[in-house]
C-alpha positions in Angstrom: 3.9 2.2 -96.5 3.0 4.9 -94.1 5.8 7.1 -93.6 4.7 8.0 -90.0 5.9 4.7 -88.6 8.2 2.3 -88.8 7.8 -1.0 -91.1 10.0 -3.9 -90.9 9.9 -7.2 -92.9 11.8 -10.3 -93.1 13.4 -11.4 -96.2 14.7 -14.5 -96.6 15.7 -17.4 -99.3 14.0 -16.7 -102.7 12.0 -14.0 -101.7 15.3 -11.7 -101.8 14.9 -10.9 -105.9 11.5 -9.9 -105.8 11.3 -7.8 -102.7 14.4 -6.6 -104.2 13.1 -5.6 -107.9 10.0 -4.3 -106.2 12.3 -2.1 -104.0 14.1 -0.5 -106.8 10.8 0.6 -108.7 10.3 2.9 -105.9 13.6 4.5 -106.4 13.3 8.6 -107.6 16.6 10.2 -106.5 19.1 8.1 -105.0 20.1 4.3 -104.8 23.0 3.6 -102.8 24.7 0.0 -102.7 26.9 -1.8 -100.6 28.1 -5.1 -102.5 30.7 -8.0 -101.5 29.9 -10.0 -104.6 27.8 -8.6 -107.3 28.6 -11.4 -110.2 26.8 -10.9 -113.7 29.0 -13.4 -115.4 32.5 -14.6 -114.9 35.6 -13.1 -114.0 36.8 -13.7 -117.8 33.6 -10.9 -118.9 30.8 -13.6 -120.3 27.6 -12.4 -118.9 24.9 -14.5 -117.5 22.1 -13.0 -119.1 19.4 -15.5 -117.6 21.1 -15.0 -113.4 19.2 -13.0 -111.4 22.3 -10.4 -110.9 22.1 -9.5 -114.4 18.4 -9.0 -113.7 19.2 -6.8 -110.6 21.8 -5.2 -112.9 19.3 -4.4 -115.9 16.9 -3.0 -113.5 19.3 -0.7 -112.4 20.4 0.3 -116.3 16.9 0.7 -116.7 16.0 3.6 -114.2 19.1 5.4 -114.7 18.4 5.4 -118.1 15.0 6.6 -117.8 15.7 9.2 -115.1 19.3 10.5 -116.2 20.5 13.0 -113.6 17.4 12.8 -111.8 18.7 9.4 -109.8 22.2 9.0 -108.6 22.8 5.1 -108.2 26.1 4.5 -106.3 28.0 1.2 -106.0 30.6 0.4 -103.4 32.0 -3.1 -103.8 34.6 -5.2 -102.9 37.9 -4.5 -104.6 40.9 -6.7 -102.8 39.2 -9.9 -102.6 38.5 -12.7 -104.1 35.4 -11.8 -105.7 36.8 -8.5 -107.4 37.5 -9.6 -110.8 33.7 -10.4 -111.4 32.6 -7.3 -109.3 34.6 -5.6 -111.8 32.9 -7.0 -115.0 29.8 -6.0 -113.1 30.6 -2.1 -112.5 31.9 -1.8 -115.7 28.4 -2.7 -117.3 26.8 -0.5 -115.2 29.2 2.5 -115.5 28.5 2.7 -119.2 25.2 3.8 -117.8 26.3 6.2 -115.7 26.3 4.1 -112.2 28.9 5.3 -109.9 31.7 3.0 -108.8 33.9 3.2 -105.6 36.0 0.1 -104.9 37.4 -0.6 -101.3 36.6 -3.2 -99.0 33.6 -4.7 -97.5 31.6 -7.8 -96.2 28.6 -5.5 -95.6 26.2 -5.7 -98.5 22.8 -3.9 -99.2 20.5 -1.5 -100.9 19.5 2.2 -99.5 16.4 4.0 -101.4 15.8 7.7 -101.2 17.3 7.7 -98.0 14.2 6.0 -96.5 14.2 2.1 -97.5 17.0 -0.4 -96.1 17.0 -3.8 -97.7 20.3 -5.6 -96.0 21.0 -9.0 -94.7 23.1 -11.9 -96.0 22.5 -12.3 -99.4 25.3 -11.6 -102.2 24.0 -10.8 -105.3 24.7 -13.7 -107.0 23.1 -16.4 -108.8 24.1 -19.1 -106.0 23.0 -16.8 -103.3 19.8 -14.9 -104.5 18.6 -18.5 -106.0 19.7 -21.2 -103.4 21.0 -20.4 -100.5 19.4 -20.0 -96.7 19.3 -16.1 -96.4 18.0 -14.0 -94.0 18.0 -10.0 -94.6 15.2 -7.3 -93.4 13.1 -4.8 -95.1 13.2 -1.6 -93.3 11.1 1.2 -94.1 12.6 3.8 -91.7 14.1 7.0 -91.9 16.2 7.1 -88.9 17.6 3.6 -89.4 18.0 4.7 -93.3 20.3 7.5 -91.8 22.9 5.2 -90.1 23.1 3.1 -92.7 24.0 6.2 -94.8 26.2 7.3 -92.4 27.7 4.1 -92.8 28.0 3.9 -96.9 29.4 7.6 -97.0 32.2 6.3 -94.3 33.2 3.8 -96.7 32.4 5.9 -100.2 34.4 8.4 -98.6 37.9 6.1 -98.0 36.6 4.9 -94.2 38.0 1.8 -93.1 36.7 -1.3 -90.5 36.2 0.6 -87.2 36.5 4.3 -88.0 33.2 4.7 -87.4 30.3 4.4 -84.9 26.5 3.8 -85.4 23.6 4.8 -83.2 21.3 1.9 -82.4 20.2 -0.5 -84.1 22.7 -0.4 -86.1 26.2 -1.9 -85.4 29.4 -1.0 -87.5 31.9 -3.6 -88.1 33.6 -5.9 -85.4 31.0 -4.0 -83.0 28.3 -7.3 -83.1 30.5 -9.3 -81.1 30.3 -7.8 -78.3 26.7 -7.5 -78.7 26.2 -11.3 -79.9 28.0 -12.0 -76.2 25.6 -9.3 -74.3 22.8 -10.7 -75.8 23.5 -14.5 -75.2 24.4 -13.3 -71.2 20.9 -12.0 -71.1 18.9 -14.9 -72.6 16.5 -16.7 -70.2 14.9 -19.6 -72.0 15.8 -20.4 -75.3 19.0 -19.3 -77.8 18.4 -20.0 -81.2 21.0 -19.2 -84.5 22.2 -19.7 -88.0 25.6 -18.9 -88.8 27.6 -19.6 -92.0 31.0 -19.6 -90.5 31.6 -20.1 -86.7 35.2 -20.0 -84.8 34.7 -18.0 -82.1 36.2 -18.9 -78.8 34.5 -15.7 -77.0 30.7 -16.4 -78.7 31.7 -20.5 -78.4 32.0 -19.5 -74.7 29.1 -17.2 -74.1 27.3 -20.3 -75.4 28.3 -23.0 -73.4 28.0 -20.7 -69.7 24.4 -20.2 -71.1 23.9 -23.6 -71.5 24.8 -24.8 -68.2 22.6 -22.0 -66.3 19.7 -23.6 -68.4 19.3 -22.0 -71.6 18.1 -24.4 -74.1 20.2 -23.9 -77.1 19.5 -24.4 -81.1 21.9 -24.1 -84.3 22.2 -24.1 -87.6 25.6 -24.5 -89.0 27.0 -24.3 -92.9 28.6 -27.2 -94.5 30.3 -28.1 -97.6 32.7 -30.7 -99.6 34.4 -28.2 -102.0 36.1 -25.4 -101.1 37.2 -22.7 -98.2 37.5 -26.2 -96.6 39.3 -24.8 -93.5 36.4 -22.7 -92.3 34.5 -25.9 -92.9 37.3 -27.7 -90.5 36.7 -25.2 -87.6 33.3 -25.3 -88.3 33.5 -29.2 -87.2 35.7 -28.4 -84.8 33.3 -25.7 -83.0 30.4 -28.1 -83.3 32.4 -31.1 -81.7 33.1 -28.4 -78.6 29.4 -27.5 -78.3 28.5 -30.8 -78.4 31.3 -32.4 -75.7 29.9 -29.5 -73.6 26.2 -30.8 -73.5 24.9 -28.8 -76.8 23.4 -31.8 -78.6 20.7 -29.5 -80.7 22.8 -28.3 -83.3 22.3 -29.0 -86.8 24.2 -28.8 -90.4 23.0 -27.5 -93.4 22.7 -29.6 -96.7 25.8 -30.1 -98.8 24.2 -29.0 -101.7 23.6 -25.4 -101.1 24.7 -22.5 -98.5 23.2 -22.1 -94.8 24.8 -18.7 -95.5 22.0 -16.9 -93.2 23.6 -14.7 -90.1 21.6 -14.3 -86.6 21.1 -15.3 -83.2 17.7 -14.9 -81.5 17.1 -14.7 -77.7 13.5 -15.9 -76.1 11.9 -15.2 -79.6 11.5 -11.8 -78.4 15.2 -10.2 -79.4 17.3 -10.4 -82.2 20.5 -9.8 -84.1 21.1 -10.4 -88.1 23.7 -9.0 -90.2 26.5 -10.0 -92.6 29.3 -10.9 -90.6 30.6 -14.1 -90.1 31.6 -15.3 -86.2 34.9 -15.5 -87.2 38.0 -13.1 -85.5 38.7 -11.9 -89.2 35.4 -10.9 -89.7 35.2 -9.5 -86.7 38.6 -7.4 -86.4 39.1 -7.3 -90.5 36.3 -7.3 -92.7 33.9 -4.4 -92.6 30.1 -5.7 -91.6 26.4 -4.3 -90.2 24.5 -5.9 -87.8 21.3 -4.4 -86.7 19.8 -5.4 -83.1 15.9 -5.3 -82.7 13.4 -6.1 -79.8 10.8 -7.2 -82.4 8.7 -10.3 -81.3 7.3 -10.9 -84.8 10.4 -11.0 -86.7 12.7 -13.0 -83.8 9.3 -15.6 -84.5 9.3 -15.8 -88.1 13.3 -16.1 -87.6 12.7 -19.2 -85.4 10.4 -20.7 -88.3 13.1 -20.0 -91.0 15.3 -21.8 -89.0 13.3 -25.3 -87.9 12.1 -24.8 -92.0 15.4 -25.2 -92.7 16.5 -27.7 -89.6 13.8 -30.2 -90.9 14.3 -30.2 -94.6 18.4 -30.6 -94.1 
């Protein structure tokens, strides 16, 4: 990559491990992680040696090993809920090899490289996510944008909590997409299209509909399931059914037998948002997240393919 300019890629589904294990090989001083659910085994300390997050995991052994002091990798995961007893199993294999642990909280998740390279998005590192799921993250090879997002990890590293801090564009800290979900929707002139994992949202729901009835045609991509969190699957249904009653007929629900876990909105295939919260109040006044905004025309494209892919094989 040419570090004169900007490069941005889209990374989504399956392609997450490889971009990912290429990404890491690049890595000389630093490696930074922000991690919800990083799940080498089970809570009870078996390790899944043949899951990708062992891989991930090994990879990371593997440089520190090789450079010693040379690279600092830093992990800051999720310690209150429910994934921390296998985030701990995790940080405690890779702080025999000298990784650096800080737990906390956090729905954000991603990798910084030698303060230049950004790989973020939805995807947890785990077996069901990096192997199965509908993800959608970016590849970023920017220096500025690599400095918020540093900014961010050090807020958090540091003791920071959800909304102590403020990121310059593109970047948005925390409960700060919502408003910029709502702006964006306002502005769209032709065509709204989304994936969301969870989605109760009366002010986004809202947004929605008054966009709808000034003519903006409207597609979604919804998560469902038949096992567990069943109450965000409830209101799920229960947004839908309001979409629908209001003259939203093109929305669409993922298989039952993986995740639509991918988070964006795109505006006009010109514009977009993608991050890691969910549209949810909790995850928007709670749970610490990063969404980044782009005017990218390429990207807000291929984001439109990943989602009819996905719409037509469901």
């Amino acid at each position: 990559m040419d570090d004169s300019k900007t490069s941005i890629k889209l990374v989504t589904d399956q392609d997450y491990l490889p971009a990912l294990l290429k990404l890491l090989t690049k890595a000389k001083k630093q490696v930074d992680i922000l991690s919800y659910s990083f799940a080498i085994g089970s809570a009870a300390g078996k390790h899944s040696v043949k899951s990708s997050p062992y891989q991930i995991a090994q990879k990371l052994i593997e440089l520190k090993t090789k450079a010693g002091d040379e690279l600092t990798i830093r992990l800051y995961t999720e310690g209150l809920r429910e994934t921390v007893l296998r985030n701990k199993v995790t940080a405690d294999h890779l702080k025999e090899a000298g990784v650096e642990i800080v737990y906390g909280s956090t729905h954000a998740k991603g990798f910084l490289v030698d303060g230049r390279y950004v790989l973020f998005g939805s995807t947890n590192l785990t077996n069901q996510s990096i192997t199965k799921n509908s993800e959608a993250n970016l590849l970023i090879d920017d220096r500025k944008v690599a400095k918020e997002f540093s900014r961010y990890f050090e807020h958090l590293w540091e003791g920071g909590g959800h909304g102590g801090i403020k990121l310059k564009r593109p970047f948005l800290a925390d409960g700060d997409f919502k408003d910029d979900l709502i702006e964006m929707i306002g502005k769209a002139k032709k065509r709204i299209e989304f994936a969301i994992y969870f989605f109760n949202h009366p002010e986004i729901e809202k947004a929605l509909i008054q966009a709808f009835k000034r003519g903006v045609e409207i597609t979604g991509y919804i998560h469902q399931h038949a096992s567990f969190a069943l109450s965000y699957i409830y209101a799920n249904r229960s947004t839908v059914k309001r979409l629908k009653a209001s003259g939203i007929q093109d929305i669409h629900w993922g298989p039952l037998h993986t995740f639509s876990h991918s988070k964006y909105l795109v505006i006009d295939r010109k514009e977009f948002s993608l991050g890691t919260g969910n549209w949810l109040e909790e995850d928007v006044l709670i749970h610490p997240q990063l969404y980044i905004h782009l005017e990218n025309p390429v990207i807000a494209r291929n984001l439109s393919k990943h989602l009819n892919r996905h719409i037509l094989s469901s």
